[in-house]
C-alpha positions as CSV (number, residue, x, y, z in Angstrom):
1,X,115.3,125.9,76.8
2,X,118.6,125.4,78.1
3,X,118.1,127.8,81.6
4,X,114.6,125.9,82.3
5,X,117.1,122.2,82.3
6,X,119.2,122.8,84.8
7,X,119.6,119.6,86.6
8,X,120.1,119.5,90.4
9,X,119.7,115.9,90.6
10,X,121.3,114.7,93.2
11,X,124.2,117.0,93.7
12,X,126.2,117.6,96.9
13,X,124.9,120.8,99.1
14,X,127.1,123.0,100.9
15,X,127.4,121.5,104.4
16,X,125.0,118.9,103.9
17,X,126.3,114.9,103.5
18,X,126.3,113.7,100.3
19,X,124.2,110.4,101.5
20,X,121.5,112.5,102.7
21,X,121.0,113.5,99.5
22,X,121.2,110.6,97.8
23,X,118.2,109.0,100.1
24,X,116.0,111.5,100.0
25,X,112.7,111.1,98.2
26,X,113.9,112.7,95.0
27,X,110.5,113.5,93.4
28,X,111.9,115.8,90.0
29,X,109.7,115.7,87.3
30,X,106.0,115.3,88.8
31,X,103.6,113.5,86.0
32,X,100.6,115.1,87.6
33,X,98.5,117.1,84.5
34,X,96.2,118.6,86.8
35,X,99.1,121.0,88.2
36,X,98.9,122.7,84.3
37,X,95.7,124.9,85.5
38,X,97.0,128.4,84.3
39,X,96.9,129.9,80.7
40,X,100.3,128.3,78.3
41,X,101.3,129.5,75.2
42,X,101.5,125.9,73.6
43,X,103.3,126.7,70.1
44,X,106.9,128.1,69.5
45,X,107.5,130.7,67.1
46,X,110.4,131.2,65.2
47,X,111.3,134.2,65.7
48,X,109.8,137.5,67.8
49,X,110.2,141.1,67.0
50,X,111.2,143.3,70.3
51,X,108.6,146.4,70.5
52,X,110.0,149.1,72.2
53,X,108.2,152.2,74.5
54,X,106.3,150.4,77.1
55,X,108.3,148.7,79.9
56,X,109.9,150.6,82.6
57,X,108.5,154.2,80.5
58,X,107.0,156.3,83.3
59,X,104.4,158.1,81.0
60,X,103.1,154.5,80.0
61,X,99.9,154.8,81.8
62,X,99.2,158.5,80.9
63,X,96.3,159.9,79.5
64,X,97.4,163.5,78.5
65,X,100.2,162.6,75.9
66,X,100.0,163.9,72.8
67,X,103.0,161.7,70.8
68,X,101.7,158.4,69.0
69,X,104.7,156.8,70.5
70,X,103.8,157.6,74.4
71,X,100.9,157.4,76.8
72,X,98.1,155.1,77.5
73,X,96.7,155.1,74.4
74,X,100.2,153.5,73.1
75,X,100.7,151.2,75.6
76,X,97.0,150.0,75.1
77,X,98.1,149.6,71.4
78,X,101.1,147.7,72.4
79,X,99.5,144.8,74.2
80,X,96.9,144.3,71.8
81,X,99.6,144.0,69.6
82,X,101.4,141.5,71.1
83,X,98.2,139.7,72.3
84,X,97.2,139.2,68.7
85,X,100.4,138.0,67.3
86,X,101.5,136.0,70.1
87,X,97.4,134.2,69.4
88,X,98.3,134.0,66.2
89,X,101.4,132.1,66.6
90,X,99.3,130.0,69.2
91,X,96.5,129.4,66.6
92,X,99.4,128.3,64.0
93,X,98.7,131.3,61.7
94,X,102.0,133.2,62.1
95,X,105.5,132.0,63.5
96,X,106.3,135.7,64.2
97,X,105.8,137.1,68.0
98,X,106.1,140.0,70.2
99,X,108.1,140.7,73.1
100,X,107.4,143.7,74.8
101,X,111.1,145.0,75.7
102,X,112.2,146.3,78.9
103,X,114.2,149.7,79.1
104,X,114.6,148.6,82.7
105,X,116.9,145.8,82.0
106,X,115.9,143.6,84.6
107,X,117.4,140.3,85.3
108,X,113.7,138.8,85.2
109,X,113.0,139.7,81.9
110,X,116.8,139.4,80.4
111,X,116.6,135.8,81.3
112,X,113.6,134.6,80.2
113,X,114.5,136.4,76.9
114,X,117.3,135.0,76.8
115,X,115.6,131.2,77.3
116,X,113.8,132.4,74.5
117,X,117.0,132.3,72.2
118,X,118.1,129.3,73.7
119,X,115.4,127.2,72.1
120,X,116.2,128.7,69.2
121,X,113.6,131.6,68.7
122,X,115.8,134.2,66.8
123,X,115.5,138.3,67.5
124,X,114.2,140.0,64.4
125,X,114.9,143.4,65.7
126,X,114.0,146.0,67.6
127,X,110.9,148.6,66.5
128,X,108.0,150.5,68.0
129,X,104.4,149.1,68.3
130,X,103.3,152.4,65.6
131,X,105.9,150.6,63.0
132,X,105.0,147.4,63.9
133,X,101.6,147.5,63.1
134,X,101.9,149.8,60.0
135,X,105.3,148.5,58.5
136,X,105.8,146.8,55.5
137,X,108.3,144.0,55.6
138,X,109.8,141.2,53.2
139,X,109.8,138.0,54.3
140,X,113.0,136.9,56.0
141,X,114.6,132.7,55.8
142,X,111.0,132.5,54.6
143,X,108.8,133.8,57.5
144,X,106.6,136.3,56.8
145,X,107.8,139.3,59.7
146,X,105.1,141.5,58.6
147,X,102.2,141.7,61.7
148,X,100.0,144.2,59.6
149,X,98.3,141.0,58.2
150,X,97.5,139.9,61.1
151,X,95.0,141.8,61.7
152,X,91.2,142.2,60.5
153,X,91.3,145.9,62.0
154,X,90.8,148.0,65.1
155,X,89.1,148.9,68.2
156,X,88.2,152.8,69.2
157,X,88.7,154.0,72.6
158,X,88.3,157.4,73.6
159,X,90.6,157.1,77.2
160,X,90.7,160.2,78.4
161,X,86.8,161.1,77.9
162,X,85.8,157.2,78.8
163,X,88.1,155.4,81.6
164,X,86.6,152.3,80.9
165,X,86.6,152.2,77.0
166,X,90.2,150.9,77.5
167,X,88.6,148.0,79.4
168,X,86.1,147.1,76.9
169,X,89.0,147.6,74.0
170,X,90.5,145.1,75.6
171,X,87.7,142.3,75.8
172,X,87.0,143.6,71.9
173,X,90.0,143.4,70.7
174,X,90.5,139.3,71.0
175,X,86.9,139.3,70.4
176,X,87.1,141.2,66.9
177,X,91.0,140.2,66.1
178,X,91.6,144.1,65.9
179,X,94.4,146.0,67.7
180,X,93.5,148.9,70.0
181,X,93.5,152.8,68.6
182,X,92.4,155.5,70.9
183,X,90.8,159.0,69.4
184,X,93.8,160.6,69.5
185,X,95.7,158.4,67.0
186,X,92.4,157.5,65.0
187,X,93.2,159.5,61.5
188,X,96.6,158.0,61.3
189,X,95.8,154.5,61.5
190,X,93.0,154.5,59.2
191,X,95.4,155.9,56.6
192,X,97.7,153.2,56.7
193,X,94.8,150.9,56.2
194,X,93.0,150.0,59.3
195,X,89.2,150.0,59.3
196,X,87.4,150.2,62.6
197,X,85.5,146.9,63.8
198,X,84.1,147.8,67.1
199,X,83.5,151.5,68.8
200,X,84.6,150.8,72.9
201,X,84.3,155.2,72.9
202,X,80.8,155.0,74.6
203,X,81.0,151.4,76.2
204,X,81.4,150.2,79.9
205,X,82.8,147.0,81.3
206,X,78.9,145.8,82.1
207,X,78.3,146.4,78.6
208,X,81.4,144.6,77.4
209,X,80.5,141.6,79.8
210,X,76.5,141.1,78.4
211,X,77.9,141.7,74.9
212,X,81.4,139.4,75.1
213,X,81.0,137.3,77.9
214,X,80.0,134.0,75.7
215,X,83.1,135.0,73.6
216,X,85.7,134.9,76.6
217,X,87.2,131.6,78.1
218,X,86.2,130.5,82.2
219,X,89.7,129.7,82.5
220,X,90.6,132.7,83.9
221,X,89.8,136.9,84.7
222,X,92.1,139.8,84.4
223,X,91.5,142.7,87.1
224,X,92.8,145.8,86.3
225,X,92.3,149.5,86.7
226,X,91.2,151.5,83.9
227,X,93.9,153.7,83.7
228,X,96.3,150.9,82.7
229,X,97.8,148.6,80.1
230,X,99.3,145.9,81.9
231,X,98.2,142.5,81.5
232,X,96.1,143.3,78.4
233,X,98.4,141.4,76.2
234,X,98.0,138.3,78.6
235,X,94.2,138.9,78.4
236,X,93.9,139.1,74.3
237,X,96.3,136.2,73.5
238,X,93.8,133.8,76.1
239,X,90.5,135.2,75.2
240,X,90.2,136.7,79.1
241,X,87.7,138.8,80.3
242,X,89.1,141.7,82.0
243,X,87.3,144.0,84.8
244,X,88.0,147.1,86.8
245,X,86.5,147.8,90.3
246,X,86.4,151.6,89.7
247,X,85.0,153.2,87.2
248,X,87.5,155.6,87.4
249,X,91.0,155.8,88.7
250,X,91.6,155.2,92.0
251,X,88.4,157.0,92.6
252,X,85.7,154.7,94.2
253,X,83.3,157.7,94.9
254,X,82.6,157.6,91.3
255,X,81.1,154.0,91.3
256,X,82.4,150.2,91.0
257,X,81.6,147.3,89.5
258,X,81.5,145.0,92.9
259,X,77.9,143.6,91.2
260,X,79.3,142.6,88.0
261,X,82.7,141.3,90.2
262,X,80.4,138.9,92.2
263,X,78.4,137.8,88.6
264,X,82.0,137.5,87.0
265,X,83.3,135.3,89.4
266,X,80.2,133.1,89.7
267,X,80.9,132.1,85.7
268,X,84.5,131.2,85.7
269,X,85.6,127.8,86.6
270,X,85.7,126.5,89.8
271,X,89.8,127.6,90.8
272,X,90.3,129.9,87.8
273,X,92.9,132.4,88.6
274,X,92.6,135.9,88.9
275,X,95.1,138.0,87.9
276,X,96.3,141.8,88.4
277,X,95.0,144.1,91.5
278,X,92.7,147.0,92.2
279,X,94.4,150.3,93.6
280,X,92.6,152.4,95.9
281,X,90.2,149.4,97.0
282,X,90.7,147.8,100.5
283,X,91.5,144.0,100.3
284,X,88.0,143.2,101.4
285,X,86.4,144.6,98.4
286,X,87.8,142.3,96.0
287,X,90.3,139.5,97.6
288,X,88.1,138.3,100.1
289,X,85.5,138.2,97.2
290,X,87.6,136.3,94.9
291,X,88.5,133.8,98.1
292,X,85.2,133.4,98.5
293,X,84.2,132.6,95.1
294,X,86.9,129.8,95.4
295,X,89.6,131.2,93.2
296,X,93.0,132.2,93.9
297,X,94.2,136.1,93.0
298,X,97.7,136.6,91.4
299,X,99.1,139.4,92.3
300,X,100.8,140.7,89.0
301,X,99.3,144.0,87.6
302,X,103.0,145.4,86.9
303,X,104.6,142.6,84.9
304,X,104.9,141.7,81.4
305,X,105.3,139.4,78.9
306,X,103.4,136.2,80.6
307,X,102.6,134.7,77.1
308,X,106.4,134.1,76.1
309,X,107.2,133.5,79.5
310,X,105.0,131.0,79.8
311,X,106.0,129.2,76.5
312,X,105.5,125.3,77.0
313,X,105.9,125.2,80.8
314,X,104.1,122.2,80.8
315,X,107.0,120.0,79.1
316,X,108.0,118.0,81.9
317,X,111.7,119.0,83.2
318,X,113.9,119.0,86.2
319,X,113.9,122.9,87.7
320,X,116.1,123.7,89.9
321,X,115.5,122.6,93.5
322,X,115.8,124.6,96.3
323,X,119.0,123.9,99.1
324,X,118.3,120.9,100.6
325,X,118.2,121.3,105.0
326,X,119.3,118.3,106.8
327,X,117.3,117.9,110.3
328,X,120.4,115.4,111.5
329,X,123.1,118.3,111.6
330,X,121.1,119.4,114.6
331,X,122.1,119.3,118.2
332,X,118.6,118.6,120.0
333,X,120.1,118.8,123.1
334,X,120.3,122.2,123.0
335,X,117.3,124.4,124.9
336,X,116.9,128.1,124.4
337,X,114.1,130.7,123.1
338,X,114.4,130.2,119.1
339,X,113.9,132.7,116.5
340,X,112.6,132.8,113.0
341,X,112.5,135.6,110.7
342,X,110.3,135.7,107.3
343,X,109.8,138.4,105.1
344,X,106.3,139.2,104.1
345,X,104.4,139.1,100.3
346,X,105.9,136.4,98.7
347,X,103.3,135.9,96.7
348,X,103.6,138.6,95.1
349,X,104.3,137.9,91.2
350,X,105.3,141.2,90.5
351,X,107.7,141.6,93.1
352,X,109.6,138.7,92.0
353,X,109.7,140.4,88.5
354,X,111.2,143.6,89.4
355,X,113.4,144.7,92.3
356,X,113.1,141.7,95.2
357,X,116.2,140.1,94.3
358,X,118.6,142.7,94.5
359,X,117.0,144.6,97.2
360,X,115.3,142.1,99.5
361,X,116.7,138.6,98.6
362,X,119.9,138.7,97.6
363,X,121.5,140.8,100.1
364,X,124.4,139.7,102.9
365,X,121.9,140.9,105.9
366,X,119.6,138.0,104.7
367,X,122.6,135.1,105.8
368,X,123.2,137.1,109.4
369,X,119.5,135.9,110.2
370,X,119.2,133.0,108.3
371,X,116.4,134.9,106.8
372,X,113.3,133.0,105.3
373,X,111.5,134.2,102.0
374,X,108.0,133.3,100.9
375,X,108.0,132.8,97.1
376,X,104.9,132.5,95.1
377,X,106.9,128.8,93.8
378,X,103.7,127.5,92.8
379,X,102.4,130.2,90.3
380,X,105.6,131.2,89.0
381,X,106.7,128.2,88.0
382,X,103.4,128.3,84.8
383,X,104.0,132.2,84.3
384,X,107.4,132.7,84.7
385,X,109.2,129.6,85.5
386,X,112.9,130.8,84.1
387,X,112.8,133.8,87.0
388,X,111.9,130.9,89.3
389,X,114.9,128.8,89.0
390,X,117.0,132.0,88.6
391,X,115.6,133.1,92.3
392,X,116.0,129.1,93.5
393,X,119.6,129.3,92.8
394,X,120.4,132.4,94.6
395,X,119.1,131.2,97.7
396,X,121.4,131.3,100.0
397,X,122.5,128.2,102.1
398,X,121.2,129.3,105.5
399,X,118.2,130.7,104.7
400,X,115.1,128.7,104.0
401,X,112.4,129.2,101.2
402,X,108.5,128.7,101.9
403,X,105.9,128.3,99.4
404,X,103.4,131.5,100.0
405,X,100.5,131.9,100.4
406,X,99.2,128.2,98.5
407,X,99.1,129.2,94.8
408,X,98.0,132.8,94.7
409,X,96.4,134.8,97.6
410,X,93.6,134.1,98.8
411,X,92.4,133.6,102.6
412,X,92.3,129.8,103.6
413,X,89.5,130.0,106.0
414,X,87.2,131.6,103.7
415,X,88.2,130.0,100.1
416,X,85.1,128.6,97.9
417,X,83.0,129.8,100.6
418,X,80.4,130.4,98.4
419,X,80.3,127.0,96.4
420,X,81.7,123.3,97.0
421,X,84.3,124.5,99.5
422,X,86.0,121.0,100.4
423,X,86.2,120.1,96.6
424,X,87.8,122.9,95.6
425,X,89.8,123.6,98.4
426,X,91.0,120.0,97.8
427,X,91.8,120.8,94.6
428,X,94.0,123.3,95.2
429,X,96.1,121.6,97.6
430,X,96.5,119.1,95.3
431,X,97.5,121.4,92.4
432,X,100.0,123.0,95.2
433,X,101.3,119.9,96.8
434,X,102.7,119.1,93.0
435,X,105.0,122.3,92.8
436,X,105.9,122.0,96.1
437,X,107.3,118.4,95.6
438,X,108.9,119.0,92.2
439,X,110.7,121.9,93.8
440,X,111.8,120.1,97.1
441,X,109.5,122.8,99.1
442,X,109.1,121.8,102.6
443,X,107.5,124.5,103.6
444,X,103.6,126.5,103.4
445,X,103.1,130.0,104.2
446,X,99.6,130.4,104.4
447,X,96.6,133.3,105.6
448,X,94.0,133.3,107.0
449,X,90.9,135.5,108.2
450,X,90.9,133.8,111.5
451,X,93.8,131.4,111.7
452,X,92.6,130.0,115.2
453,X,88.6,129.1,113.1
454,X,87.2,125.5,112.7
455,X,87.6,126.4,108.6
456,X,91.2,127.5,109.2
457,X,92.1,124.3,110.7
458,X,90.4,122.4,108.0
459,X,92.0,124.1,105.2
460,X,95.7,123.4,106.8
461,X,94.6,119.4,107.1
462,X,93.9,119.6,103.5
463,X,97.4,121.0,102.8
464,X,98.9,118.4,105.1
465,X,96.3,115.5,103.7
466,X,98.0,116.5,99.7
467,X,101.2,116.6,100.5
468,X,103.3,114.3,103.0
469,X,106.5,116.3,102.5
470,X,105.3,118.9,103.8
471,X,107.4,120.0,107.0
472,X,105.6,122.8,108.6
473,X,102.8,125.5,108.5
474,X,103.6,129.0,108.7
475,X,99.9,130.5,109.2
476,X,99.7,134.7,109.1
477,X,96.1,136.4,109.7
478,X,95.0,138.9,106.9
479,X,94.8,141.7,110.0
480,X,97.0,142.0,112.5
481,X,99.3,139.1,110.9
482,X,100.3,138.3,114.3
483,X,96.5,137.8,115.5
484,X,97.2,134.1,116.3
485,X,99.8,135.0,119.0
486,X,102.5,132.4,118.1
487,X,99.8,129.8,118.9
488,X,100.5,126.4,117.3
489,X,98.1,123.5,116.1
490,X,98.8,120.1,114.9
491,X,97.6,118.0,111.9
492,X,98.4,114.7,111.6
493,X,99.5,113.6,107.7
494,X,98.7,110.2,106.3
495,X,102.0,108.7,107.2
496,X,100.7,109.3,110.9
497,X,103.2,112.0,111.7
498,X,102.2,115.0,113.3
499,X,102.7,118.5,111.4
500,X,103.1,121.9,113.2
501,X,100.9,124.8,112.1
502,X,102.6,127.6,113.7
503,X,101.2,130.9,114.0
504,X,102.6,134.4,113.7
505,X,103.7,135.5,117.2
506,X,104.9,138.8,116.0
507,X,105.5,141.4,112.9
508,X,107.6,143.5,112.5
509,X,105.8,147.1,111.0
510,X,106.1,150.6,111.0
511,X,103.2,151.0,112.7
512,X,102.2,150.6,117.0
513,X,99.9,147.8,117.9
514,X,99.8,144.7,120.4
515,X,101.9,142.4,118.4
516,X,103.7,144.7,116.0
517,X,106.0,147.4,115.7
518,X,109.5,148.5,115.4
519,X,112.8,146.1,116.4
520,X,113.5,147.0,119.4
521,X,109.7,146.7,120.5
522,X,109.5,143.6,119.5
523,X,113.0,142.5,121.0
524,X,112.0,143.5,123.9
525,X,108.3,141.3,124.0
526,X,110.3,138.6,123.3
527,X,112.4,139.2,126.0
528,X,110.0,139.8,128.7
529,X,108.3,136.4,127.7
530,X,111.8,134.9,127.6
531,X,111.9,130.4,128.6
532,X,113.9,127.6,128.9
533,X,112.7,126.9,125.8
534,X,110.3,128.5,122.7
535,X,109.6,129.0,119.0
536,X,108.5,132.3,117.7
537,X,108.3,133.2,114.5
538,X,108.2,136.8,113.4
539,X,107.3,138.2,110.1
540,X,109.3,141.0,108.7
541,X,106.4,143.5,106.8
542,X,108.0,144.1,103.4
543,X,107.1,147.2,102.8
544,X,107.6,148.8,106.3
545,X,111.0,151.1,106.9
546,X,112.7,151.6,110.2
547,X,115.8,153.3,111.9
548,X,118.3,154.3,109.1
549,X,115.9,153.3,106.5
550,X,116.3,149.4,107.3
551,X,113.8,147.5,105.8
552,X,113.6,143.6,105.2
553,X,116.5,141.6,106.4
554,X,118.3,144.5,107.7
555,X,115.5,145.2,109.7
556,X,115.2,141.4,110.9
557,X,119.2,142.3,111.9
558,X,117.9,144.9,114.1
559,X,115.3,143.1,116.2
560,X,118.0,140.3,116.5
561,X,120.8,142.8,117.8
562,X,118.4,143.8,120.6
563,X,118.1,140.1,122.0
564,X,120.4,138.8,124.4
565,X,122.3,135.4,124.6
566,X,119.0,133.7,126.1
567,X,118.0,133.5,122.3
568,X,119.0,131.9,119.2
569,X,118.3,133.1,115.8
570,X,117.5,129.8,112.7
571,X,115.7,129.8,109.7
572,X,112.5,128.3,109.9
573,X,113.4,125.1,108.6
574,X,115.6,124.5,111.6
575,X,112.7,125.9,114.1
576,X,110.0,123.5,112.9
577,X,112.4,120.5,113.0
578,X,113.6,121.6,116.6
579,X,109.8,122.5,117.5
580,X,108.8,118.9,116.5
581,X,111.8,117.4,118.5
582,X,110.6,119.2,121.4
583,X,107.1,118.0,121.3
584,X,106.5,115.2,119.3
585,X,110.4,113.8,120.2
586,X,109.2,109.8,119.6
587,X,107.4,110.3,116.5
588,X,110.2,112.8,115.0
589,X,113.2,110.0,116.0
590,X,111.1,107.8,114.1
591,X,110.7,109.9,111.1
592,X,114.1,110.8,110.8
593,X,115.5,107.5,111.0
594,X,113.1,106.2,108.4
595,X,113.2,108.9,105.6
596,X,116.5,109.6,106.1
């Protein structure tokens, strides 16, 4: 795959010397199997076919279309489609797959196609799911195309009658090795063949779980709502139980499976992933249960195509590695109130799918505040790992990348709660320290319930324990994000050096509290609490808007136009390093002349 082996090695860095570099710990392919945790797609087809009507289509997840080729009811038919095939290839019974094209044309999705071509997996064409699964193809160079084969026949779901039928389709459809017809297109499919292996019509998800659960793998759980079809080709190719909160859409008046949540979670693995979201469920109805349970949740309920993406991610390579910062270049002479912007929800799969490149990341306002971004480096390297390096190389050389929030979301204070908490949360600092090395990470965005608790603490010594590159701690609470007050603690690493865990002193958000609001409010806190010297760290809340609609960076611009030449605005990188100069000067002057 020639985008995944691009080699940074030990290149020269814009405004960094060459022999810094060249004595840094270069760490580049890291050994460690235990890092593989999430779902790969192991075998390489030959070729895929590219089904068309599901990505970027705004009637995807509609119930009240009447065309075979639109709504729900097709996009459900879709994923199973792919789900199947892509298992089949998996299984070694068919070197045909499914790519589920996007009429978006995003760069995420374009390039990880694209990889797909560069290890030789040839396009076959371009064709509906409704043709795809009733077509009748020749074999071309010898490959049987046809998918109709494939198949031992289909699922019934009656979507707009039975919300969750969808959801039970989709735990029956790997189960039976049938693709997924609703009531509406049930005459047309049985005359080109199919036979009907499983009636979801009447079902719910408790039923699917006491009559599939011993036929689904404890590697991982898909949450979704039941008015979707995302994810449901990522479910059916790994065997996945999938669960909705609501029985109905966005409608938790009407009942919810929290019970059968709790019961789910108990079975999986210890540290199984959970992937997708809930909407129209606060975050403490199912995040803080799946921290709890001790399992990270991956944000991803609008992406696509993890199977392909993920093709053989565990073939050890050299990604690309993020621009390295050299401490040196600083003057630590110089005193003055330091600022550091981040932007929030990095961890957010999804996001770095669609639009957070071109309107968040990659934008000029991001280099006049030497802006930092969380990215979820960890779990996009196994499900995307193309997008990854693509984002990696557009950083831009002032600003500074930060792992977030340790391999998925989750709440570090409160993670495996419920079971073997220092096992597990040793486990996932290990699994995180890995990506963080092979990608030359220095730095952990993390959050917690109570980033100032005993359990907080011991959660950021186990990140500091796993990893002895790490650099700094970047700790936001779930509610206000600046509940910690800029406070900062100290962990000492196994080298003996001390590590900063620096909390969020305040956020920028479209909204009036204590510690958060609008730039020029918080300018002008951070001016009335002006020193000789400090280090604050402010998060920017992605999703909040301001004065002439700025947002993200633009908005960090703002706050820093209000300050006045008593304050300096760095990248985090720059204000941990000068933060550990300041108070631990000895054992910093000793670190740097060692390592570097």
């Amino acid at each position: 795959m020639c985008i995944l082996m691009l080699f940074c090695g030990l290149k020269a860095v814009s405004g960094v010397p060459f022999s810094f570099l060249g004595n840094m710990e270069m760490v580049g392919i890291v050994s460690d199997k235990a890092k593989y945790y999430m779902p790969e797609m192991k075998n390489k087809p030959k070729i895929y076919w590219s089904c068309t009507g599901v990505i970027a289509v705004e009637n995807r997840n509609s119930i009240d279309e009447t065309e075979r080729t639109c709504g729900l009811q097709y996009h459900l038919l879709c994923q199973s489609l792919a789900g199947l095939t892509n298992r089949a290839v998996e299984k070694g019974k068919s070197e045909v797959a499914v790519w589920l094209y996007d009429h978006g044309g995003k760069p995420s999705y374009s390039l990880s196609c694209a990889a797909l071509r560069d290890m030789g997996i040839r396009e076959q064409g371009m064709q509906d799911g409704v043709e795809l699964a009733c077509g009748n193809y020749t074999s071309a160079d010898g490959i049987q195309v046809q998918l109709k084969g494939l198949f031992d026949g289909y699922v019934l779901t009656d979507v707009k009658n039975n919300p969750e039928s969808g959801v039970v389709a989709s735990v029956a459809s790997h189960v039976y090795n049938s693709i997924i017809v609703d009531v509406r297109d049930k005459e047309y499919y049985e005359k080109a063949g199919y036979v009907m292996k499983y009636d979801a019509t009447r079902k719910t998800t408790t039923d699917a779980w006491y009559e599939f659960k011993d036929r689904c793998s404890k590697d991982a759980l898909v949450i979704m709502p039941v008015q979707t079809g995302e994810l449901r080709e990522f479910a059916i190719k790994n065997n996945l139980f999938v669960l909705n909160l609501n029985k109905r859409q966005e409608d938790a008046g009407s009942g919810q499976n929290i019970e059968l949540l709790e019961e789910v979670l108990a079975w999986l693995k210890p540290n199984a992933p959970v992937y997708g979201w809930e909407q129209g469920v606060s975050e403490d109805e199912f995040v803080a249960r799946v921290s709890r349970s001790g399992h990270p949740m991956i944000p991803c309920d609008w992406s696509y195509n993890h199977s392909l993406m993920s093709l053989l991610y565990n073939e050890d390579r050299l990604p690309v590695q993020t621009k390295a910062f050299d401490p040196r270049t600083i003057d630590f002479n110089k005193k003055t109130n330091y600022v550091s912007f981040f932007l929030s929800d990095g961890d957010n799969v999804q996001w770095m799918m669609q639009d957070f490149a071109s309107r968040y990341y990659d934008v000029p306002e991001a280099a006049d505040v030497k802006m930092t971004y969380g990215l979820p480096i960890s779990t996009l390297a196994m499900m995307a790992p193309v997008q990854l390096d693509n984002l990696i190389e557009l950083q831009q050389p002032d600003c500074s990348l930060m792992e977030m929030l340790g391999g998925g979301y989750y709440y570090v204070d409160t993670y495996s709660q419920n079971h073997n908490r220092k096992a597990n949360l040793k486990v996932a600092a290990k699994r995180l320290a890995a990506y963080m090395r092979q990608y030359q990470v220095k730095l952990l965005g993390v959050m917690a319930m109570d980033v100032k608790s005993t359990a907080a603490k011991e959660a950021y010594q186990a990140y500091v324990d796993a990893n002895d590159q790490l650099e700094g701690i970047i700790a936001l609470q779930y509610s206000p994000y600046a509940g910690g007050e800029g406070e900062i603690f100290w962990m000492t690493n196994k080298k003996g050096y001390d590590i900063p865990v620096i909390t969020v002193k305040y956020s920028l958000w479209d909204r009036l509290h204590e510690r958060e609001g609008a730039p020029a409010f918080i300018a002008s806190e951070l001016k009335n609490k002006a020193q000789e010297e400090s280090f604050s760290v402010i998060c920017v809340h992605a999703w909040s808007h301001f004065e002439d609609n700025a947002y993200g960076a633009t908005a960090a611009k703002q706050c820093a136009g209000y300050l006045d030449d008593r304050f300096e605005v760095v990248n985090m990188q720059e204000l941990v390093w000068r933060l550990r100069m300041s108070q631990r000067p000895e054992q910093t002057r000793d670190y740097l002349n060692k390592t570097h």
